[in-house]
C-alpha positions in Angstrom: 0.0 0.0 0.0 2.9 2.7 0.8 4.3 1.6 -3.1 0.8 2.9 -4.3 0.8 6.0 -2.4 3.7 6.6 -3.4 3.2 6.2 -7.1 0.0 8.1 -6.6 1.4 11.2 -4.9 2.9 12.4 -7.9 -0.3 12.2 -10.3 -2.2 14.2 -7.8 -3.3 18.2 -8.4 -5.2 20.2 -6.6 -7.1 19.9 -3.1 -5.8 16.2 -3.5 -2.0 17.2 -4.1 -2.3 19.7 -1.0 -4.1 16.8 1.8 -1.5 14.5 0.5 1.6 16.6 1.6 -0.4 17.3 4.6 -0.6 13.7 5.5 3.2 13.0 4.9 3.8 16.5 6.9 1.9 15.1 10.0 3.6 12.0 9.9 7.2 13.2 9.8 8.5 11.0 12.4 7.7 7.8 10.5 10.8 6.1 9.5 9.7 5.8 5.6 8.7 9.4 5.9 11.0 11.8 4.5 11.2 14.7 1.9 12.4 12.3 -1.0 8.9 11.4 -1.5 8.0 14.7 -2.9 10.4 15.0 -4.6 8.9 13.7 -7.7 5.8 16.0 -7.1 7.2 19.1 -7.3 8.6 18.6 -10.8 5.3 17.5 -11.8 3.7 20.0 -14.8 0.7 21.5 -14.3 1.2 22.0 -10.7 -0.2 25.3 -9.7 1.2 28.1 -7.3 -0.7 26.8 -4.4 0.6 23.3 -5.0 4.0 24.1 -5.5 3.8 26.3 -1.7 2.0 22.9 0.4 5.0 21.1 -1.1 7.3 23.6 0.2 5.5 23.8 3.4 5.5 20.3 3.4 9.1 20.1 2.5 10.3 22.7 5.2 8.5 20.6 7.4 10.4 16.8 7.1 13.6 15.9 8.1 16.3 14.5 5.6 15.7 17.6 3.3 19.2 17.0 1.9 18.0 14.2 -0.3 16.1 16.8 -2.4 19.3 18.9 -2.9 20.2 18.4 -6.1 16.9 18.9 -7.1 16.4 21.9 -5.5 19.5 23.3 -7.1 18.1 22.8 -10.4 14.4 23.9 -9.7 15.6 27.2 -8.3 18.1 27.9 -10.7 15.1 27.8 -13.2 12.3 28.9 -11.2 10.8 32.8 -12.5 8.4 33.9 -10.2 9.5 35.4 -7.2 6.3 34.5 -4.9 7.5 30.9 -5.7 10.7 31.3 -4.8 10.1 33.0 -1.6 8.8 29.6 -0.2 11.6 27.3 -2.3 14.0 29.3 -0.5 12.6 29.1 2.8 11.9 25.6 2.8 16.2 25.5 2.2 16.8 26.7 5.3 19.0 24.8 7.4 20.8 23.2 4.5 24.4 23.8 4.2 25.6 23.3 1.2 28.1 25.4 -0.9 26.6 25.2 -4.4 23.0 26.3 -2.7 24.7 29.5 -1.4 26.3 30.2 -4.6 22.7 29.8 -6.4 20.9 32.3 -3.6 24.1 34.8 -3.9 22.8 34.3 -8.2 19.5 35.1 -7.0 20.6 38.1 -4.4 22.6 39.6 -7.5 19.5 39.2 -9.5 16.2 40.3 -7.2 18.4 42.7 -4.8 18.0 45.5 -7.6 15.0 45.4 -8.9 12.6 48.2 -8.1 10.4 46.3 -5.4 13.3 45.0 -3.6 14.8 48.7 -4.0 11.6 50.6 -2.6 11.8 47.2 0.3 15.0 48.1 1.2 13.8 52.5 1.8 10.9 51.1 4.2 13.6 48.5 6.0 15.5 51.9 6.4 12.4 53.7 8.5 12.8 52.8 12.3 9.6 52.4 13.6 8.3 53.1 17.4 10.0 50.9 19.1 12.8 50.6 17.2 11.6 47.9 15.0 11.3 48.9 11.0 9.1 47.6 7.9 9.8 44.5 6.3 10.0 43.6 2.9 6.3 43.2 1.3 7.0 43.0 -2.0 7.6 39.3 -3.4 11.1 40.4 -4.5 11.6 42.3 -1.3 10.4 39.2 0.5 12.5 37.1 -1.6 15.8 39.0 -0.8 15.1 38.9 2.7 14.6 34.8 2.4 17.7 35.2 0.9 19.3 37.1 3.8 18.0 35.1 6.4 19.7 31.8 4.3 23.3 33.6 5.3 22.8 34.7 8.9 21.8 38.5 8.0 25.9 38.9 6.7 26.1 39.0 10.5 24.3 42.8 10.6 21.3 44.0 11.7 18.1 43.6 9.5 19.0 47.4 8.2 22.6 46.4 7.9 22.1 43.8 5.9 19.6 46.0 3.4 22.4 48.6 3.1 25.2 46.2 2.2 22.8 44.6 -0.3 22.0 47.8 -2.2 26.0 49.4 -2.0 27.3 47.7 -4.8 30.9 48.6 -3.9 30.1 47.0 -0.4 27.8 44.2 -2.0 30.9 43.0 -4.5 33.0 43.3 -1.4 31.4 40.6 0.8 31.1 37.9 -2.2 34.7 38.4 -2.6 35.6 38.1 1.4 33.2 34.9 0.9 34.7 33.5 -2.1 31.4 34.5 -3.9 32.8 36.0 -7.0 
C-alpha cells in the first residue's frame, strides 16, 4: 500500500495534491517518511502556485531535506516567479551546502535591484516606534530577505544587511571576502 501512495502522490493536483503533503507532513517522524517522496511531485507539470507552496510547506517541514538537494539546485536555478521562490528558498533553510549558497548569492545579484526589492530596502531603512522597521512586502523584497536570512543577516542587523545589499561597492566586497565572485 505505501508503493501505491507513493506512485499516486505524484499524479495528484489540486485539493488532493495539497491533503497528500499534509498527511506525509503530520507523519514526519515515520521512519519511511522523509522529503524524497516529494520530490517527484514538485517537478510534476501543471502543478499550480498553491501546490508548489504545500510542497514547500511540506518540505520545510520533514527531516532529511538534503535528499532533495540536487533537485532543488536545479528547480531554483530555473524557477521565475519570485512568490514561488520565496517559499523554495525558505523551505532550504537549514541546509548547508556550498553550491546552494552560490545559487541564492545568483539570485541576491538578481532580485536585490529590482525596483520592489529597492523601494523594500527605503521602508527597512524607517525605524519604527520601538525601534523595529518595515519589512520587505513586495515578493522580491520578501525574496531578498529569504535570501538574507539563508546567510545569517551577513552578521548585521536587519538594516545592515539591506544597506550592504544595495552598496554595490560593499555588495561585491562581501562575495569576494566569501569567495562568492
Amino acid at each position: 500500500m505505501n508503493r501505491h501512495k507513493t506512485r499516486k502522490l505524484p499524479k495528484l493536483h489540486g485539493e488532493g495534491l495539497r491533503d497528500a503533503c499534509h498527511t506525509i507532513s503530520a507523519m514526519k517522524e515515520y521512519p519511511n517518511v522523509h522529503a524524497g517522496r516529494l520530490k517527484e511531485a514538485l517537478g510534476r507539470d501543471g502543478l499550480d502556485r498553491n501546490d508548489r507552496i504545500a510542497l514547500f510547506h511540506c518540505i520545510k517541514d520533514l527531516k532529511g531535506k538534503e535528499e532533495v538537494l540536487d533537485y532543488f539546485l536545479e528547480y531554483l536555478s530555473t524557477e521565475e516567479e519570485p512568490g514561488i521562490l520565496i517559499y523554495a528558498v525558505w523551505c532550504t533553510e537549514g541546509v548547508e551546502d556550498r553550491q546552494l549558497q552560490e545559487l541564492f548569492v545568483k539570485l541576491m545579484d538578481k532580485y536585490r535591484t529590482h525596483e520592489n526589492a529597492r523601494f523594500d530596502y527605503k521602508g527597512s531603512q524607517m525605524v519604527l516606534k520601538g525601534g523595529a522597521c518595515m519589512g520587505a512586502s513586495r515578493p522580491e523584497g520578501q525574496l531578498t530577505s529569504n535570501l538574507m536570512r539563508q546567510f545569517d543577516y551577513f552578521g548585521l542587523d536587519y538594516r545592515g544587511a539591506w544597506k550592504l545589499l544595495m552598496d554595490d561597492g560593499r555588495w561585491r566586497e562581501w562575495k569576494g571576502q566569501n569567495g562568492f565572485l
